[in-house]
C-alpha positions in Angstrom: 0.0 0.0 0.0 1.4 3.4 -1.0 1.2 4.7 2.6 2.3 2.0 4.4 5.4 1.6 6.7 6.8 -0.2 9.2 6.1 0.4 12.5 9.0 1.9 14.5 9.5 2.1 18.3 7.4 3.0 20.7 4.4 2.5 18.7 5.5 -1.0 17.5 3.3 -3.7 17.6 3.1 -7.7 17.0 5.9 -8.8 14.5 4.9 -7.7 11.1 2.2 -5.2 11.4 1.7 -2.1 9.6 -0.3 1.2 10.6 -1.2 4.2 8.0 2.0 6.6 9.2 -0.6 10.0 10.1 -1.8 7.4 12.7 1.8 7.4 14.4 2.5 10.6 15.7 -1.2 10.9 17.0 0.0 7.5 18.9 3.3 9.3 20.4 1.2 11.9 21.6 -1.5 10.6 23.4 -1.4 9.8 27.2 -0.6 6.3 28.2 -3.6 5.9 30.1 -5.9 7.1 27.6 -8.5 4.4 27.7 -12.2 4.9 26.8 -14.8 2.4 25.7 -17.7 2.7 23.0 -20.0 0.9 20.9 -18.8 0.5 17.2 -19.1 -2.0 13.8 -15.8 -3.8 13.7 -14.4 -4.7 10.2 -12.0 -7.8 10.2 -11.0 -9.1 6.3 -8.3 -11.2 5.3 -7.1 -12.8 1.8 -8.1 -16.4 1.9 -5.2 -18.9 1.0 -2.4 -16.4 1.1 0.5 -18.9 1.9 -0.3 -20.9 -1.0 -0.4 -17.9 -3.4 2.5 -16.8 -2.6 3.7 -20.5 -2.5 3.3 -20.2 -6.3 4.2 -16.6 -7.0 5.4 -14.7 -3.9 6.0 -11.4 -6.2 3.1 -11.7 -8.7 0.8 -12.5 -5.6 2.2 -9.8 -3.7 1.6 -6.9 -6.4 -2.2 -8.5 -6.6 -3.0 -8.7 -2.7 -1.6 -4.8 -2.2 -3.6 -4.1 -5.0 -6.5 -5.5 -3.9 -6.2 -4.0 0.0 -5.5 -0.6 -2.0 -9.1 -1.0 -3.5 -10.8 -2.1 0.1 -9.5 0.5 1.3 -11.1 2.8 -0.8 -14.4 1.3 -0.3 -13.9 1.4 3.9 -12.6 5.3 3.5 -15.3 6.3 0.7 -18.5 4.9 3.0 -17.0 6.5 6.0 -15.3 4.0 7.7 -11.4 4.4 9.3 -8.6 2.1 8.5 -6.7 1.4 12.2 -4.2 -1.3 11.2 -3.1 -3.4 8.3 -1.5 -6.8 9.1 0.6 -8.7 6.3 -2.7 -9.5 4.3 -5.2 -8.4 6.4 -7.2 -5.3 8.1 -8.8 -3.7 10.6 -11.3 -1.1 9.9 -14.0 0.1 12.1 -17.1 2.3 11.2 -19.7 4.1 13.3 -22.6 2.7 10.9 -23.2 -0.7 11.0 -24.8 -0.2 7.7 -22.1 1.5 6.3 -20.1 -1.4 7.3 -21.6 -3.9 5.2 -22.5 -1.5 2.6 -18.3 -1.3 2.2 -18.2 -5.4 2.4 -19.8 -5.7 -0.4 -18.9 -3.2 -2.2 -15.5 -4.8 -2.2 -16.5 -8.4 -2.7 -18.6 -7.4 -5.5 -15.3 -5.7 -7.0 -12.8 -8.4 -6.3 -15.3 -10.8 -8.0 -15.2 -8.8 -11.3 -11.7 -8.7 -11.3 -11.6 -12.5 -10.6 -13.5 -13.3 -14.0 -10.6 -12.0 -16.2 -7.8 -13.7 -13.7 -6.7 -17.4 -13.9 -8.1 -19.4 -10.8 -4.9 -20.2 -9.2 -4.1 -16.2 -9.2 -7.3 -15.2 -7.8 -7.4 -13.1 -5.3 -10.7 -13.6 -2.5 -11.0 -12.1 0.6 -12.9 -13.5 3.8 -15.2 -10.4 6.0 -15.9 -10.4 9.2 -18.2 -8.1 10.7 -19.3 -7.6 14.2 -21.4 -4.8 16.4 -19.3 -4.3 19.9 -18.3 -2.5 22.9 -14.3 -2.0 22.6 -11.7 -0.4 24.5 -10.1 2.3 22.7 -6.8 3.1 23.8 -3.7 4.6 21.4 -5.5 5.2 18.5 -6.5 0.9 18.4 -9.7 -1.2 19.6 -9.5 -4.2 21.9 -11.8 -6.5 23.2 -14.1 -9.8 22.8 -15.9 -6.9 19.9 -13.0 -7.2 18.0 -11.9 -10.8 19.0 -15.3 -11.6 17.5 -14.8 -9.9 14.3 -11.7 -11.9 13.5 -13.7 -15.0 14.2 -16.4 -14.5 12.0 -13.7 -13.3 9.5 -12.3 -17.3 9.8 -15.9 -18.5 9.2 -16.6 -16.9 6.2 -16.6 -18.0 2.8 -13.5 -16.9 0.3 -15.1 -14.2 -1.1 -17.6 -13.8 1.2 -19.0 -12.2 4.1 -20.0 -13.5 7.7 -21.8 -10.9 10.3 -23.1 -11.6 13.9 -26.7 -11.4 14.6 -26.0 -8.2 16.1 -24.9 -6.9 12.7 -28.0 -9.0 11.0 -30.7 -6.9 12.9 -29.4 -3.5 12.1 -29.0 -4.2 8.6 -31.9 -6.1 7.3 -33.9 -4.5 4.8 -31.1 -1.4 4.7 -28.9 -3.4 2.4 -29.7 -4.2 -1.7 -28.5 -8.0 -0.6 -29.3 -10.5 2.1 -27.9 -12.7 4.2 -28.6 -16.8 4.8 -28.9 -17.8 8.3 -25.6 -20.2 9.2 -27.4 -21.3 12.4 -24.9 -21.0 15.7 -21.4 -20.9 15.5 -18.9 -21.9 18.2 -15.8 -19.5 17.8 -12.3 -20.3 19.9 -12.5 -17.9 23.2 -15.6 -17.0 23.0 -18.1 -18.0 25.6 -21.6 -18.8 24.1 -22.5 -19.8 20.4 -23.0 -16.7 17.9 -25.4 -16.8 15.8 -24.0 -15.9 12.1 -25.6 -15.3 8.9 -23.8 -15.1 6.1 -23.5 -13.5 1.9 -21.2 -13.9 -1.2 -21.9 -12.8 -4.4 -23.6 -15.1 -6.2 -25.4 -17.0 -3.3 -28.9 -17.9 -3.7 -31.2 -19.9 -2.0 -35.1 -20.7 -1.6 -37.2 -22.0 0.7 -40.0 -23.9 0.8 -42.1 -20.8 0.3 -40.7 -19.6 -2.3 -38.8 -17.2 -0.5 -35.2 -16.0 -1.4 -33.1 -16.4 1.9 -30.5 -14.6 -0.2 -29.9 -13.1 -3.6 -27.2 -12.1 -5.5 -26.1 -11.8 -9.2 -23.0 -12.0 -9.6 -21.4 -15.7 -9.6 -21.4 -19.1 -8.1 -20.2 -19.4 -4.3 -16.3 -20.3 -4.6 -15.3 -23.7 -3.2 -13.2 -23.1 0.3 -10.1 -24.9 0.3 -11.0 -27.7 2.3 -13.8 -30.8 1.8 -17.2 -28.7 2.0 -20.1 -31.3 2.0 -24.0 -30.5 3.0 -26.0 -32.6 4.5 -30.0 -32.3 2.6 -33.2 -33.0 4.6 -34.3 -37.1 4.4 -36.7 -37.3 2.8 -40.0 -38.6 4.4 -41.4 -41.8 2.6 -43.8 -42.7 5.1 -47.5 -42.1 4.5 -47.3 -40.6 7.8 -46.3 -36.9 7.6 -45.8 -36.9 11.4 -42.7 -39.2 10.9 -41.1 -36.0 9.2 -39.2 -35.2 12.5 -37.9 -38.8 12.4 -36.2 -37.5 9.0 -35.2 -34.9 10.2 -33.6 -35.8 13.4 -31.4 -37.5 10.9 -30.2 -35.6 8.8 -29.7 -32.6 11.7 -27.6 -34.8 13.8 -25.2 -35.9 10.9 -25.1 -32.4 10.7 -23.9 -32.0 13.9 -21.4 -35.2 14.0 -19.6 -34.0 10.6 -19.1 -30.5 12.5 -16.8 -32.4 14.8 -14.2 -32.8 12.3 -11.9 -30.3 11.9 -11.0 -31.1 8.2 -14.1 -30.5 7.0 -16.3 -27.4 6.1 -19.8 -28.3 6.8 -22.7 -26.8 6.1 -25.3 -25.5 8.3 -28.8 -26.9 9.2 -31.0 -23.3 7.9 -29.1 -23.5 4.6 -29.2 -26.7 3.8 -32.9 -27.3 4.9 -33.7 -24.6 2.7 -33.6 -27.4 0.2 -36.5 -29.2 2.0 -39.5 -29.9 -0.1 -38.4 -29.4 -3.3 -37.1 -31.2 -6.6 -33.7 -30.5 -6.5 -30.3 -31.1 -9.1 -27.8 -32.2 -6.8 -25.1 -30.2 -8.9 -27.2 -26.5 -8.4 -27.2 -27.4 -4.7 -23.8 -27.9 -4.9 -23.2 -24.1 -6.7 -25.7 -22.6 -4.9 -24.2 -23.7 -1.3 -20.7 -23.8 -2.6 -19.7 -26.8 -2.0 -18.2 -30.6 -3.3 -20.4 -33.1 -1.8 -23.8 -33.3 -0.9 -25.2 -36.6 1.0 -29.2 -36.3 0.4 -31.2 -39.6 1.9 -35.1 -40.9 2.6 -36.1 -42.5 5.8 -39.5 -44.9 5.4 -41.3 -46.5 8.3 -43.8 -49.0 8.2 -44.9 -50.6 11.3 -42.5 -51.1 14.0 -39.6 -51.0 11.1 -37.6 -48.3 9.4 -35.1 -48.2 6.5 -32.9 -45.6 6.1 -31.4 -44.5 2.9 -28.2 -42.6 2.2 -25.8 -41.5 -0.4 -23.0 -39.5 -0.5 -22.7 -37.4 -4.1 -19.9 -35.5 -5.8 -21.6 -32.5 -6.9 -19.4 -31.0 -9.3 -18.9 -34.2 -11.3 -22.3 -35.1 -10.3 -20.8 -38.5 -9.4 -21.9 -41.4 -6.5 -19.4 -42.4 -4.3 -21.3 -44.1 -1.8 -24.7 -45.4 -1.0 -26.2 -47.7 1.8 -29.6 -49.1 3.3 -30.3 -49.3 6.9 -33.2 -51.6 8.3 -33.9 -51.5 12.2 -36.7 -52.3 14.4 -37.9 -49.4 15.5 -38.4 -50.5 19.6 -36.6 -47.2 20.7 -36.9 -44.5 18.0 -33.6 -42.4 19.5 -31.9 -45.3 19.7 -31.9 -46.0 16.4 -31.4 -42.5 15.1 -28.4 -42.6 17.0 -27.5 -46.0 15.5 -28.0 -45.0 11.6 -26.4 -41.3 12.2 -23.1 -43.0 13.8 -22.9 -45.9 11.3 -23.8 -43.1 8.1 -21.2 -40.3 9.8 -18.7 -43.2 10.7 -18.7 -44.3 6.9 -19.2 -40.7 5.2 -16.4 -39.2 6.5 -13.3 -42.2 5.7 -15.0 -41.9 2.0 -14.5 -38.3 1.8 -10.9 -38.5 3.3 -9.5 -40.8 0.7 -11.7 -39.0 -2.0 -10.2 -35.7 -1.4 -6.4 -37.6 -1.2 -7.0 -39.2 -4.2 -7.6 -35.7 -6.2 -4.9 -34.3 -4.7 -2.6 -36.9 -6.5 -4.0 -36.0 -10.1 -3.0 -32.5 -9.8 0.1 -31.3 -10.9 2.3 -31.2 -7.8 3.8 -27.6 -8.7 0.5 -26.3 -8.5 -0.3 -28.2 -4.8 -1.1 -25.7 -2.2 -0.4 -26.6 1.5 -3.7 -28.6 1.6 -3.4 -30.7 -1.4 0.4 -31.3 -0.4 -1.2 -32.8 3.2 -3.5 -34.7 1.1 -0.9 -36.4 -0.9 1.2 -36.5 1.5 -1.1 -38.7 3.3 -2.0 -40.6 0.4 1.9 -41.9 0.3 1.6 -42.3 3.7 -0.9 -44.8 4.0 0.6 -47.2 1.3 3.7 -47.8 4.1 6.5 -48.5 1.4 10.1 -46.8 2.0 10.0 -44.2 -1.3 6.0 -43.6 -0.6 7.1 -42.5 2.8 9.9 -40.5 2.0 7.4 -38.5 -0.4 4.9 -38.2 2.3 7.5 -36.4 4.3 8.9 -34.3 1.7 5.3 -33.2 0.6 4.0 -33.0 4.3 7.3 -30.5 5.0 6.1 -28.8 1.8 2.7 -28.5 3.3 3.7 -26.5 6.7 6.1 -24.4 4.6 3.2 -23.2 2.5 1.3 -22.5 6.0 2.8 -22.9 8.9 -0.3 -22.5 10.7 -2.0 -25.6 9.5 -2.0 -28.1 12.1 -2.9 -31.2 11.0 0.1 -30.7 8.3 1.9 -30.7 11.4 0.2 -33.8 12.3 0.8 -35.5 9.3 4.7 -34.7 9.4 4.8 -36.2 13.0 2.8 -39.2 11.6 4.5 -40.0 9.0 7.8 -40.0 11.1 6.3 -42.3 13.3 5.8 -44.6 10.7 9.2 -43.8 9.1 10.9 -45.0 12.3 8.0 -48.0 12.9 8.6 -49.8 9.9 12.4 -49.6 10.4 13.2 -47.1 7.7 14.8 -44.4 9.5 18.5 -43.6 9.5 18.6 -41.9 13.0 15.8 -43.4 14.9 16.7 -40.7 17.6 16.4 -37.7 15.4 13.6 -38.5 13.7 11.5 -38.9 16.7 12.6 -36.0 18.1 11.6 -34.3 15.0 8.1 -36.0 15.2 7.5 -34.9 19.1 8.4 -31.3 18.0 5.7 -31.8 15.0 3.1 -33.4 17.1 3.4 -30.4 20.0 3.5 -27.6 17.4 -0.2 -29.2 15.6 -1.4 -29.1 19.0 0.0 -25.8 20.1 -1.4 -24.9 17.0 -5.0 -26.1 17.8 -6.0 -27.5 21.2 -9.1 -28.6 19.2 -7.7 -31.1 16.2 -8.6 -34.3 17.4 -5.5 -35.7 14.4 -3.1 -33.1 16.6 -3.7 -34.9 19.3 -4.1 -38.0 18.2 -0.2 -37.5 16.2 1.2 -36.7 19.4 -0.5 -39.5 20.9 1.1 -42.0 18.7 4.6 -40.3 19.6 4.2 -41.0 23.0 3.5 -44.3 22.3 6.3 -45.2 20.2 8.6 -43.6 23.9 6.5 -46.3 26.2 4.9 -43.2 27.6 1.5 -45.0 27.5 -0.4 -43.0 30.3 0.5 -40.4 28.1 -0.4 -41.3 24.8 -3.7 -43.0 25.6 -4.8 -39.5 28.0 -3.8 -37.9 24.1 -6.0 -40.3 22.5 -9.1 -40.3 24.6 -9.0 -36.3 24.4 -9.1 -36.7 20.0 -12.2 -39.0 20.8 -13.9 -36.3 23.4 -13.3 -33.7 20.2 -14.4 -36.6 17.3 -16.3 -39.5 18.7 -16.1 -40.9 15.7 -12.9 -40.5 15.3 -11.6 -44.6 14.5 -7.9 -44.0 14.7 -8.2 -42.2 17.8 -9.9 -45.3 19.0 -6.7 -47.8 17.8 -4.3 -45.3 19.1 -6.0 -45.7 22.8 -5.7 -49.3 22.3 -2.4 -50.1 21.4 -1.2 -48.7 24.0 -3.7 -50.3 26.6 -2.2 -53.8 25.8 1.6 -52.2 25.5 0.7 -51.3 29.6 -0.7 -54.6 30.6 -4.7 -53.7 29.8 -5.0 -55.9 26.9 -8.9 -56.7 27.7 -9.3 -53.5 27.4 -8.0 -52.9 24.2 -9.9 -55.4 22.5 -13.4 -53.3 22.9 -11.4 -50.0 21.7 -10.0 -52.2 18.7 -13.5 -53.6 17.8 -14.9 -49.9 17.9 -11.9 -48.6 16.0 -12.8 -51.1 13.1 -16.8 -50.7 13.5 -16.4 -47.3 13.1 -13.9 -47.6 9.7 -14.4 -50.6 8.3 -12.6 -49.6 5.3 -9.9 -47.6 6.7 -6.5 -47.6 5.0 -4.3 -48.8 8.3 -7.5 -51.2 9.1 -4.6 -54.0 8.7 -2.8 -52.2 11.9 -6.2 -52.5 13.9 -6.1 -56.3 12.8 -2.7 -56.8 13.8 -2.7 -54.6 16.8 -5.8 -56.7 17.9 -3.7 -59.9 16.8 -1.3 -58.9 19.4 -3.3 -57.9 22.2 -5.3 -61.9 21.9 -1.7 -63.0 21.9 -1.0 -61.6 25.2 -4.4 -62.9 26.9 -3.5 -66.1 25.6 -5.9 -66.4 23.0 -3.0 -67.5 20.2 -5.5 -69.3 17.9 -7.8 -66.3 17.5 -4.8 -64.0 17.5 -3.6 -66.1 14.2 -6.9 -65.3 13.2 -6.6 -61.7 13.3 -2.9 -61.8 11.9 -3.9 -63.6 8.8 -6.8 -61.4 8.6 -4.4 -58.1 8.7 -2.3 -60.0 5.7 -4.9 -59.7 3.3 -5.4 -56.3 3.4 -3.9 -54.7 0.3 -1.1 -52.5 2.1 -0.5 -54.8 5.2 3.0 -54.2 6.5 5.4 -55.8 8.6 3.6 -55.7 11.5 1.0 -57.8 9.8 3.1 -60.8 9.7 4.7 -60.5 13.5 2.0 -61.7 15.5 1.0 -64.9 13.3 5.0 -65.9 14.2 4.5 -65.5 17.5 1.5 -67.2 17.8 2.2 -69.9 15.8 5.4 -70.5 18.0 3.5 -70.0 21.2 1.0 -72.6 19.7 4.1 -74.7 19.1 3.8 -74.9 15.3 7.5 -73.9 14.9 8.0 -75.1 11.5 5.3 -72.6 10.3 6.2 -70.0 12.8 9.6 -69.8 10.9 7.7 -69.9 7.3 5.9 -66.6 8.6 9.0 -65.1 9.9 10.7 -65.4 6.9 8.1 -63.9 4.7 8.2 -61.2 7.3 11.9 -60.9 6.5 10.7 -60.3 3.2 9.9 -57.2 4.2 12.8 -56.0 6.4 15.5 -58.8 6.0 17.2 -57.6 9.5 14.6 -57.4 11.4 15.8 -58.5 15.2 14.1 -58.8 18.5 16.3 -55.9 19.7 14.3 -53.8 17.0 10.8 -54.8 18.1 11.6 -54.1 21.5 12.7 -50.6 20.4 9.5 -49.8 18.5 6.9 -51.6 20.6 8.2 -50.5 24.2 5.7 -53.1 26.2 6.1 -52.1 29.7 4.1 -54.8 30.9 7.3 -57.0 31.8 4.7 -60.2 31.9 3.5 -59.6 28.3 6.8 -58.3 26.9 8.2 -61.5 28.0 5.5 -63.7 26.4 5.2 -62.1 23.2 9.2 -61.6 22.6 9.4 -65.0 23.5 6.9 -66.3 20.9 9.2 -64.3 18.4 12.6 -65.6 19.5 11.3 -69.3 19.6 10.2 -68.7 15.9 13.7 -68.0 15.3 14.0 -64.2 15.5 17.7 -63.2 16.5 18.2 -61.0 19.3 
């Protein structure tokens, strides 16, 4: 921006920020204890996806971001607003009309969006709004306060390109603005007490009730996809000829809702805008424009008699493709039972499906043109196929990812992951080092965000791998309290519950672990973790069982084949428990009890002993 500068002492602030320079002698002048509080419209915008425009063009994407901050300015000074601080790629503005406030908003997303239609899509430039209606604390020339905390939240929960306003804002503008806003139902923001109620508008947004009514109107274009999986969840359809089962249908579909809001990695729709739907004949594709996002799951629920089937189906909107569909039938003794039942098995299946889609596009694209969360897509793509080189990419592409932002957490994750595996599977030079690198990963995700159940979960599996199991399973029960559903989570919890000598209990978190994912892509370590843990009650025929079953899974590793040596042995089938251990050298020719111990640090010494001993009396060196 033409009149920015650095900031220079005293009226330095956080690393990096910028203030317009007439601000900073007003600053040096004022008293130090200068405070005063008032009631104004706080202005919070950002450019979404800066890192990984600037990833692909640091220079090009710089010129176009100052360029575009040059124009919102404009637009905030023109409609009477004041400009208090710019931050890298963002700004604060504040206004005494709320009106004028969102009058400005859209004045600028309206303008970006026209100069988005003659720019390539990986140069565009789209800026997230955040608008909220506060007391502050004015003190130097800035505002504090939960006002202005606010605004940057709703900021983060807006659409690229769009803008999101607290019901505070809502009430002072409606009917005083040529748009309008769609209800987004109750947010829960970081820091902030109580769920706000948002409502948000991008150009292009449009959607009708069942009346007929717009809920919002615009002209412009098609709601832009956010960077992450966006899915909404439609209203089930009622098939009954009883119209009172409706709320059976809707119960549904409104706690899916709810249950895919739990994961972090996903941008979810909410319940107002995606019911406005209900009713109608609808083309899956134009809901997916309209709501601006990849996949819709749509679904009918028909009762007849003390039954009810429930239908569901999982669409890709923008290819208008079907990636999953599935029938429930239940007796119908406890209605809330079973719509708990069908939402856990549908979220439990819905959510796998859209994690390996989403990986799977990342791997056609191009990888110069990966931003930081297609690099964490493919790099857990190469992760979960558990070979020496696939690894190696996964890190190089997970390192890739946090370079592009080093905000993003669950990149972190994925790094501290994927060196967990690296030094699990007996690949890593400098055992040491690496996990020392992967502890460092795991408590930056979380330090990151307290609330990523895969942060936690990461740094879980770390502590594990040190035979710090208290640790890693207190890690592992607080990614389930944030994801119920979360399967891996569930494993995590386990292996280290039979590592500590509670191997009955981890046979009910492995058989949860596996309900939950059945088609998971490490669902041959739940088998062979589970293998183990039967091993160590003394169950060695059924742990065979589960050892074989692991070894049929299409990316089974080495630890797929350990447990059917040991129980064979144990079992005292030593000529086959040496058949299994050599196709498990197959796999890692040097493999040693020494090595086991060092990756699977059983602190149980009755269970260490058993199991190690199964190994070496199948042959394994020490």
């Amino acid at each position: 921006m033409k009149t920015m500068r650095p900031l220079e002492d005293p009226c330095q602030g956080a690393v990096g920020e910028w203030i317009v320079p007439h601000k900073v002698d007003k600053l040096r002048r004022m008293p130090k204890n200068a405070v005063s509080s008032k009631l104004t419209a706080i202005l919070y915008a950002d450019v979404a996806g800066y890192s990984r425009l600037t990833g692909d063009d640091e220079l090009g994407t710089h010129h176009r971001v100052m360029s575009a901050l040059d124009s919102a300015t404009e637009f905030i000074k023109t409609s009477g607003g004041s400009v208090l601080r710019y931050a890298g790629d963002a700004i604060l503005a504040e206004f005494s009309s709320v009106v004028a406030a969102a009058n400005a908003s859209i004045a600028i997303q309206n303008e970006l969006q026209s100069r988005n239609q003659a720019t390539p899509e990986d140069q565009q430039i789209r800026v997230r709004i955040g608008i909220n209606l506060g007391e502050v604390l004015e003190d130097r020339g800035e505002i504090f306060g939960q006002g202005v905390n606010l605004a940057a939240r709703l900021e983060a929960a807006a659409l690229p390109g769009g803008i999101c306003v607290s019901a505070a804002v809502h009430e002072q503008i409606v009917g005083k603005v040529d748009v309008e806003f769609a209800d987004g139902g109750f947010e829960e923001f970081k820091n902030i007490a109580k769920p706000v109620h948002v409502f948000h508008w991008q150009p292009g947004l449009t959607i009708t009730g069942q009346d007929g009514t717009v809920l919002a109107k615009s002209s412009v274009a098609d709601l832009v996809l956010p960077d992450k999986p966006s899915i909404a969840v439609l209203a089930f359809e009622n098939m009954s000829t009883d119209p009172e089962q409706a709320f059976f249908a809707d119960g549904i579909s409104e706690d899916i809702i709810t249950e895919l809001s739990t994961f972090r990695s996903l941008f979810v729709i909410a319940r107002n805008s995606s019911f406005a739907f209900k009713g109608q004949s609808i083309d899956v594709k134009e809901v997916g424009r309209k709501l601006g996002v990849r996949y819709v799951v749509e679904g009918s629920v028909r009762r007849s008699g003390n039954r009810v089937r429930v239908t569901a189906q999982l669409i890709d909107a923008v290819n208008d493709k079907h990636l999953w569909a599935e029938r429930y039938d239940r007796e119908l003794e406890d209605i809330f039972a079973v719509q708990d039942e069908v939402t856990h098995a549908i979220v439990s299946t819905i959510e796998p499906h859209l994690a390996s889609t989403e990986r799977q596009r990342a791997r056609r694209k191009p990888t110069e043109s990966l931003g930081a969360w297609e690099c964490y897509q493919r790099g857990l793509w190469h992760m979960y196929q558990f070979q020496h080189d696939d690894l190696i990419q996964a890190l190089q592409l997970l390192e890739r990812a946090v370079a592009l932002d080093p905000t993003f957490s669950s990149a972190h994750a994925g790094l501290a992951l994927t060196l967990h595996y690296h030094v699990l599977l007996g690949f890593a030079p400098d055992r040491d080092a690496e996990l020392a690198r992967a502890f460092e990963a795991g408590r930056t995700a979380v330090k990151l965000d307290e609330n990523d159940s895969f942060a936690h979960l990461a740094l879980g599996r770390i502590h594990t791998i040190h035979g710090e199991h208290d640790a890693a399973i207190a890690r592992c029960d607080i990614a389930i309290s944030l994801t119920p559903s979360y399967a891996n989570a569930h494993f995590g919890r386990a292996h280290s519950l039979w590592m500590s000598g509670r191997a009955s209990e981890a046979i009910a978190s492995h058989d949860e672990a596996m309900r939950l994912s059945p088609r998971d892509p490490i669902l041959w370590a739940f088998m062979a973790s589970k293998a183990i843990a039967l091993i160590l009650l003394g169950r060695y025929e059924e742990g065979l069982d589960w050892a074989l079953r692991a070894q049929r899974q299409p990316n089974a590793a080495l630890w797929a084949f350990l447990p059917e040596a040991a129980a064979l042995a144990l079992l005292e089938r030593i000529d086959e428990a040496r058949a299994s251990l050599e196709r498990a050298r197959e796999l890692q020719h040097d493999i040693s009890v020494s090595f086991v111990d060092h990756v699977l640090p059983i602190t149980d010494t009755d269970y260490r002993a058993l199991f190690m001993g199964g190994l070496i009396k199948a042959g394994m060196p020490e």
